[in-house]
C-alpha positions as CSV (number, residue, x, y, z in Angstrom):
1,X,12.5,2.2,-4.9
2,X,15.0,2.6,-7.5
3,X,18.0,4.7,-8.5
4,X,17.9,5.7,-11.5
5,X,19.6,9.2,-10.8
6,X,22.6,7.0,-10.5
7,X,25.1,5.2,-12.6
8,X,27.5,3.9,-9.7
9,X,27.5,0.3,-9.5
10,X,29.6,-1.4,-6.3
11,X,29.4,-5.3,-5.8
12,X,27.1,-6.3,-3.0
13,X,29.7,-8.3,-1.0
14,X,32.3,-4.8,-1.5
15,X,29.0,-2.8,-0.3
16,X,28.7,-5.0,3.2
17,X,32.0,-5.1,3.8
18,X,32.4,-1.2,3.5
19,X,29.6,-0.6,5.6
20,X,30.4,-3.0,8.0
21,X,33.8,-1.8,8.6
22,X,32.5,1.9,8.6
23,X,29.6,1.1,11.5
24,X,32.1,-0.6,13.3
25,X,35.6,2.0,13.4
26,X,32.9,4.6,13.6
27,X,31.0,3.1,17.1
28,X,35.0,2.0,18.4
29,X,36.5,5.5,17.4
30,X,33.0,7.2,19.2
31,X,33.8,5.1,22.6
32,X,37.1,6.1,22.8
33,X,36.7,9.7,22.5
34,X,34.0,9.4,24.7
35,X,35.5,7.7,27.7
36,X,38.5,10.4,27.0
37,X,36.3,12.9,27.4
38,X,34.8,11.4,31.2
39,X,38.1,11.3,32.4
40,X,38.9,14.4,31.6
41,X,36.1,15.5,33.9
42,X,35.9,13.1,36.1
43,X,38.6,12.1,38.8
44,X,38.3,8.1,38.5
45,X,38.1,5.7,36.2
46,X,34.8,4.4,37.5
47,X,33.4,8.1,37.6
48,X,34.1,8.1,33.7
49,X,32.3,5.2,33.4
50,X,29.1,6.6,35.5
51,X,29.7,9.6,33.3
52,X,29.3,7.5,30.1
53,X,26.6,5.5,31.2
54,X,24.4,8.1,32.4
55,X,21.5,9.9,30.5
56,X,22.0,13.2,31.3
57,X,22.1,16.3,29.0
58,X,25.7,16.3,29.3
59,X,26.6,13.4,28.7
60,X,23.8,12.8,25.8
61,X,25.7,15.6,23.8
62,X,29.6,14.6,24.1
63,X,28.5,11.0,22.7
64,X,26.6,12.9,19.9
65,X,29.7,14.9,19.3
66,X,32.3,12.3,19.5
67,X,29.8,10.2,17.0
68,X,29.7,12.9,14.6
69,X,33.5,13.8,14.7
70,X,34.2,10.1,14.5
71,X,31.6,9.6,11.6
72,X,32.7,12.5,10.3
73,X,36.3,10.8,9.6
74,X,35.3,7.7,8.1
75,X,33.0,9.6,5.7
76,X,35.5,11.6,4.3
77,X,38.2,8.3,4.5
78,X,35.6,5.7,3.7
79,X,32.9,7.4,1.7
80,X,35.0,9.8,0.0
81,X,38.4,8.8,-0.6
82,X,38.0,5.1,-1.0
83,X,34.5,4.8,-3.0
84,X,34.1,8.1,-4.4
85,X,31.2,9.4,-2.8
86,X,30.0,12.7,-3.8
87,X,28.7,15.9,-1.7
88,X,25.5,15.2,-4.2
89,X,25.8,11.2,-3.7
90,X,25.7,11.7,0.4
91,X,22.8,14.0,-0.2
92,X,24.0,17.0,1.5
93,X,21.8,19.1,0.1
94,X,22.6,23.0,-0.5
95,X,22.0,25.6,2.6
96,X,18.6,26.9,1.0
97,X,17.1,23.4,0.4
98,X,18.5,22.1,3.2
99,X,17.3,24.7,5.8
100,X,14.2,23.6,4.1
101,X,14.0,20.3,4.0
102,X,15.5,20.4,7.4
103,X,12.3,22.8,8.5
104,X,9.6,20.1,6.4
105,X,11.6,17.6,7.6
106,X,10.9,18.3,11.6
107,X,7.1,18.8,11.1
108,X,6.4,15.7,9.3
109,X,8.9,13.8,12.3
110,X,6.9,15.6,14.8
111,X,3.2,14.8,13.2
112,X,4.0,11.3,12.9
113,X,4.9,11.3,16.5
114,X,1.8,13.2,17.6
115,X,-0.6,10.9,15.6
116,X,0.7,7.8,17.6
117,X,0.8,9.6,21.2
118,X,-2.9,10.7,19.8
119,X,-3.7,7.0,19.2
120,X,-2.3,6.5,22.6
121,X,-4.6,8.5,24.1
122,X,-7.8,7.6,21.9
123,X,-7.6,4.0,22.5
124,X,-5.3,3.3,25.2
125,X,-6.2,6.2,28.0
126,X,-3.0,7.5,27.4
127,X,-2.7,11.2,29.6
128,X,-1.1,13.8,31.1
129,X,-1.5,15.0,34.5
130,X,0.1,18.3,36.4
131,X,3.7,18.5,37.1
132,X,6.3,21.0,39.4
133,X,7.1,23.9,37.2
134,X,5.9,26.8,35.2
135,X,5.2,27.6,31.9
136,X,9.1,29.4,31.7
137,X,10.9,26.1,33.1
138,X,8.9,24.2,30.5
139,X,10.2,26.5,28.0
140,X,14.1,26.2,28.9
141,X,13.7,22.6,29.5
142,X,11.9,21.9,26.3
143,X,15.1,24.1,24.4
144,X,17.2,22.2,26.6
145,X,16.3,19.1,24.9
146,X,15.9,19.7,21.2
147,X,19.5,21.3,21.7
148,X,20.7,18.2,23.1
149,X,19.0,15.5,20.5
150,X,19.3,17.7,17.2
151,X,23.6,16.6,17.6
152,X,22.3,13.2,18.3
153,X,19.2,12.8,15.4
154,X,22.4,14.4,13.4
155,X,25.2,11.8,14.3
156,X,22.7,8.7,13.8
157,X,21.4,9.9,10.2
158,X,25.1,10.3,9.3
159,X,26.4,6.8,10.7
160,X,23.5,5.0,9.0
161,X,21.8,7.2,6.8
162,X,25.2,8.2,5.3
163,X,28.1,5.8,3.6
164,X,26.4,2.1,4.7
165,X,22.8,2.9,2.7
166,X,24.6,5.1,-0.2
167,X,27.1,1.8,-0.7
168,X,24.1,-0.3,-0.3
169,X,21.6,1.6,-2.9
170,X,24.6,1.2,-5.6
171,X,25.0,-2.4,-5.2
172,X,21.1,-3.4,-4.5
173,X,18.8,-0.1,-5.2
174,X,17.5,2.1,-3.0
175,X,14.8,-0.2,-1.5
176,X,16.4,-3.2,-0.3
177,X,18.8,-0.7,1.2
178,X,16.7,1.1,3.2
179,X,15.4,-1.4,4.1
180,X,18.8,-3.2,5.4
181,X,20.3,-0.5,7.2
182,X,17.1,-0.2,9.1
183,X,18.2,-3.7,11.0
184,X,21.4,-2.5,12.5
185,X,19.7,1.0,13.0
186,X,17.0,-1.4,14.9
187,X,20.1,-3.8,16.9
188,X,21.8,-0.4,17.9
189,X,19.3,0.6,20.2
190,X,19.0,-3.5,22.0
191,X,20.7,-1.9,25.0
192,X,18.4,0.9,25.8
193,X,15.7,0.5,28.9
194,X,13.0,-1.3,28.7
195,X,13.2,-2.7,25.4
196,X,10.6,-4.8,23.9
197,X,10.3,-7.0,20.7
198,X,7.6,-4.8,19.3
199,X,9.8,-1.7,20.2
200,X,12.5,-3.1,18.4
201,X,10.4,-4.0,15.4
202,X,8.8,-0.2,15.5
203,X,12.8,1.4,15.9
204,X,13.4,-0.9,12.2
205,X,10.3,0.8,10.9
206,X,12.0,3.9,11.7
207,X,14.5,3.4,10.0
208,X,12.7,2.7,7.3
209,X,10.8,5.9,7.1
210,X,13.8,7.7,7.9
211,X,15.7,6.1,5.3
212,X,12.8,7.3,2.7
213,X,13.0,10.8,3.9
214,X,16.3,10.7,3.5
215,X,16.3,10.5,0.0
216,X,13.1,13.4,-0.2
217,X,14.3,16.6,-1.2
218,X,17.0,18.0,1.5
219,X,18.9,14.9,1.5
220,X,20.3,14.0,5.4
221,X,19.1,17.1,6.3
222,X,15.4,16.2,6.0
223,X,16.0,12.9,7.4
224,X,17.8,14.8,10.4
225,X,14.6,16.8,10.5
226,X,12.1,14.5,10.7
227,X,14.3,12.1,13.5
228,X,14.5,15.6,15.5
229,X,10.5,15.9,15.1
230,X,9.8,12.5,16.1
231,X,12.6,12.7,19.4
232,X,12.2,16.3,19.9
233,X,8.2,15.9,19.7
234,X,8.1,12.8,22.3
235,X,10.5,14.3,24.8
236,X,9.0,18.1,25.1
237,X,5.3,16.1,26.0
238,X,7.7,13.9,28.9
239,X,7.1,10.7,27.1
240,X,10.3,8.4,26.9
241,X,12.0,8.7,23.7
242,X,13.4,4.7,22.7
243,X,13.3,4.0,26.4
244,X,15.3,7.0,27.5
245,X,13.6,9.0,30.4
246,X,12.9,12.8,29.9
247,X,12.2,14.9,33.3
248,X,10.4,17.4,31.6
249,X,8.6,20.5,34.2
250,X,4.8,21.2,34.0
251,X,3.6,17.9,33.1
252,X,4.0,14.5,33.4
253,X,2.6,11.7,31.3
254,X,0.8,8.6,31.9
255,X,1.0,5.9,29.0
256,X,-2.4,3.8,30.1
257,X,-2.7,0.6,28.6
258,X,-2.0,-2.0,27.4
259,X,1.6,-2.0,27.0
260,X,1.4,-3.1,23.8
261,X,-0.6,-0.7,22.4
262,X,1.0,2.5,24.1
263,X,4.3,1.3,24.8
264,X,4.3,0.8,28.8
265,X,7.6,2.1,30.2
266,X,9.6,2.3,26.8
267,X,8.0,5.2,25.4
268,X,4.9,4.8,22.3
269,X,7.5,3.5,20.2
270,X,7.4,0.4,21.9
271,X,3.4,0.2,20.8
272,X,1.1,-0.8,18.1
273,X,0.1,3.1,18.1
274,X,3.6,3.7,16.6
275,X,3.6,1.3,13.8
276,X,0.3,2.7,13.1
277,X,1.7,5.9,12.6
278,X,4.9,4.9,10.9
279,X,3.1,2.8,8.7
280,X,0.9,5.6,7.7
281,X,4.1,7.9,7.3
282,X,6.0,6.0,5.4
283,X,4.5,5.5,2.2
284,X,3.9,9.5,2.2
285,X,7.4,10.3,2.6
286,X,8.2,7.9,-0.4
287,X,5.4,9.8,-2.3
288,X,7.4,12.6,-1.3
289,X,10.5,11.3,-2.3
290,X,8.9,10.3,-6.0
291,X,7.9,13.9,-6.5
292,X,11.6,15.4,-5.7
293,X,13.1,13.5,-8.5
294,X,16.3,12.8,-6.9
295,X,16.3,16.7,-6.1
296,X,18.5,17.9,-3.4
């Protein structure tokens, strides 16, 4: 994938180092807001730390908000200031198009989730079964959530959706970009729960996808979209999003087998069913990228 919209031209070893430096003072800045935050409600040290490392709503949103304040800095510092980026280079698109490629964005993010949990129940038994709650907890619960990850879909598009693959498609195109901010997109998640090598390999494929979308009309806003579909669209059916449990009332879901085609304990993207489904997904969104024609 080219970019022939273009004519900014970094060398390659200027474009790592940039991006290196940006993932790195972004995460460190992030952590230290964070653990301020947790012991400002916390009364220990070692309760901030509990705070930190648990999974809860609240403290899923103050690390999306620290991440986005901190990525938020270095853009402007980084991105801007030092390398020129553009609103137009960053792909932020305008609030029309991007309230709509936000909106297209989320339904092809949630489709591409719901054709791999479908695969996951076609061939791998994949079910759900009768949990506590009613139809009004589900409800809150489920806006609960998407509240929660839309911050967090947000914060990772901008970290490496943002500066690192705009620095990268200057100095190598768009395609080789994509495809190598989709490693450390892949290595940021080597600490969730029950990690496997497939789910690893599936978490660098979307990347990939996301990193197509991203440059579909809507800019980061699509590509925030379609991350909030695929998240938002695991988590409201109880299935574990990247490893990350979701208690979710009315209904609880059983992933069948075998592990490696539904995902076992890490959620379907640790399964063949997802790289079905991203594979499929993938070369639509760049489809859909070709026919935007660098649009915003």
């Amino acid at each position: 994938m080219s970019d022939p919209s273009s004519d900014k031209r970094i060398t390659l070893p200027k474009a790592i180092g940039w991006s290196i430096a940006f993932v790195i003072l972004v995460f460190l800045l992030a952590s230290l807001l964070a653990f301020g935050v947790a012991l400002l409600v916390s009364r220990s040290g070692s309760g901030a730390v509990g705070f930190l490392q648990s999974v809860g709503p609240g403290a899923m949103l103050v690390q999306a908000i620290v991440m986005l304040i901190s990525a938020g800095l270095f853009t402007w510092l980084f991105g801007v200031r030092i390398l020129g980026m553009t609103r137009e280079d960053l792909r932020y698109a305008p609030a029309g198009q991007g309230v709509r490629g936000f909106g297209l964005g989320l339904l092809f993010g949630a489709l591409t989730a719901a054709t791999a949990l479908g695969i996951s129940v076609a061939a791998g038994h994949a079910s759900w079964v009768p949990d506590d709650g009613g139809v009004l907890d589900y409800l809150r619960s489920a806006a609960l959530t998407v509240a929660v990850l839309a911050p967090a879909a947000f914060s990772e598009e901008v970290v490496f959706r943002g500066v690192p693959l705009v620095a990268l498609a200057w100095a190598i195109g768009r395609g080789g970009a994509i495809v190598a901010i989709a490693i450390p997109f892949a290595l940021a998640h080597l600490l969730n729960p029950n990690l496997t090598a497939l789910g690893v390999g599936n978490i660098a494929l979307a990347g990939i996808f996301l990193g197509v979308v991203f440059y579909a009309p809507g800019g980061i806003w699509t590509a925030t979209g379609a991350h909030l579909g695929w998240n938002g669209m695991l988590a409201c059916l109880d299935t574990p999003v990247s490893g990350l449990p979701f208690d979710i009332p009315l209904l609880d879901y059983r992933s069948g087998g075998p592990a490696w085609l539904t995902g076992g304990a890490f959620g379907v993207e640790g399964g063949l069913a997802a790289t079905i489904a991203l594979t499929i997904a993938i070369p639509l969104a760049a489809r859909w990228a070709r026919s935007g024609r660098d649009a915003l």
